[in-house]
N, C-alpha and C positions, 0 to 999 in steps of 0.2 A: 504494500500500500504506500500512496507517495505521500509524503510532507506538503501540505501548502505553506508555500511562501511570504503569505499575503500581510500585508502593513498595516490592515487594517482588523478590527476587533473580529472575530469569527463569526458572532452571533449580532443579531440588529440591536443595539442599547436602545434601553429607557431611557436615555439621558441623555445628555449634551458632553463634548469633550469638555465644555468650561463646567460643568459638574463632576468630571470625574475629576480636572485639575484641582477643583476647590478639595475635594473628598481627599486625595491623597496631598495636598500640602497639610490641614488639619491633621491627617493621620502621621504625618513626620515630625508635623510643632509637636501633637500627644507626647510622640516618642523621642522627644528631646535632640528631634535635631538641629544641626549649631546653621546658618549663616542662609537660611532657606529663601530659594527666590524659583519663582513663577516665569519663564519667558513665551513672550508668546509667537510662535513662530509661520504661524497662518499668514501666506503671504508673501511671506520670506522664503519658504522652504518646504518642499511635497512631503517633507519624512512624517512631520507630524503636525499637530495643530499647535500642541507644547512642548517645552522642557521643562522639568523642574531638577533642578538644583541644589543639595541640600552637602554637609561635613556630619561626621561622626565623630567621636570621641578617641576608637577605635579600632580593629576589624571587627571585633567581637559585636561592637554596636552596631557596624555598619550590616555586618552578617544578620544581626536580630532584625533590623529594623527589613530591610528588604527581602528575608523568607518571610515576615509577620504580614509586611504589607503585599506580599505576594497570594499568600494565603488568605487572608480579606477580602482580598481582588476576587479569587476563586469564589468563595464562598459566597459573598455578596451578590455577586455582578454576571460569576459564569466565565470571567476574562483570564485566558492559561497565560499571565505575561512569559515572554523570553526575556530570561536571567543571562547575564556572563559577569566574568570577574567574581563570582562565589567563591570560590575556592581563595582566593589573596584574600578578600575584603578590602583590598588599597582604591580602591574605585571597582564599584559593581553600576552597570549598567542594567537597567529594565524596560524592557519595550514593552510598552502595553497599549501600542496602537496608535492612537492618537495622541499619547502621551509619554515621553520619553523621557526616565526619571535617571538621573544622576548620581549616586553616592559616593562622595571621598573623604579619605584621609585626612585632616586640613594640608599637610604638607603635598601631594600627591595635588588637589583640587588647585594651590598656589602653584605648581609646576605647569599644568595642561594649561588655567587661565581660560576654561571656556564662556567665560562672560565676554572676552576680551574678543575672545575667536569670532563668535557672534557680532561681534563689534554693539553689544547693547551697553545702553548709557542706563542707570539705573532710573531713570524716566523711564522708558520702556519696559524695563523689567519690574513687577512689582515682589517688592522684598518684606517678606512675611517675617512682620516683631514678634519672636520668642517672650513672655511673659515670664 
């Protein structure tokens, strides 16, 4: 049986990409992640509609936080995201469609710089205050 390749969710959502965005930054601020930011990339770029971007503590955090929120996705939503970088935790990437979720390191996320790559000015991007 073959693999589909497809970028986009499997099943038709209830919901808007800017509801799953908002769902999982909330579920990263819960879980304490450090420097969280929203980019919106509709527009810009076919990959996805977002990026969100968020730092760990870390790997151990980084590992919890992206099986937990992977696992939610599942259960909640029905969405099997594509995981890589598991196994390091120094940056795990999450595809989950329309939404392309980012975990690093801090030192690791200060290496790549992908706000920079993006060339977003934090006017475009909206940077979510940890309480």
């Amino acid at each position: 049986m073959s693999k589909t390749t497809s970028r986009k969710r499997k099943s038709a959502p209830s919901f808007s990409s800017e509801q799953l965005v908002q769902e999982i930054a909330t579920f990263l601020d819960d879980h304490k992640a450090l420097e969280l930011l929203t980019l919106p990339l509709e527009g810009k770029s076919s990959i996805a509609d977002y990026m969100v971007i968020a730092s760990g503590t870390s790997q151990r955090h980084l590992s919890s936080m992206a099986q937990e929120l992977t696992s939610v996705l599942k259960a909640n939503h029905k969405i099997y995201a594509g995981v890589e970088g598991l196994a390091q935790s120094d940056w795990v990437l999450i595809d989950v469609g329309d939404v392309i979720v980012h975990l690093f390191r801090p030192e690791v996320r200060a290496f790549y710089n992908l706000e920079k790559m993006w060339d977003f000015s934090l006017d475009e991007a909206a940077l979510v205050e940890t309480l």
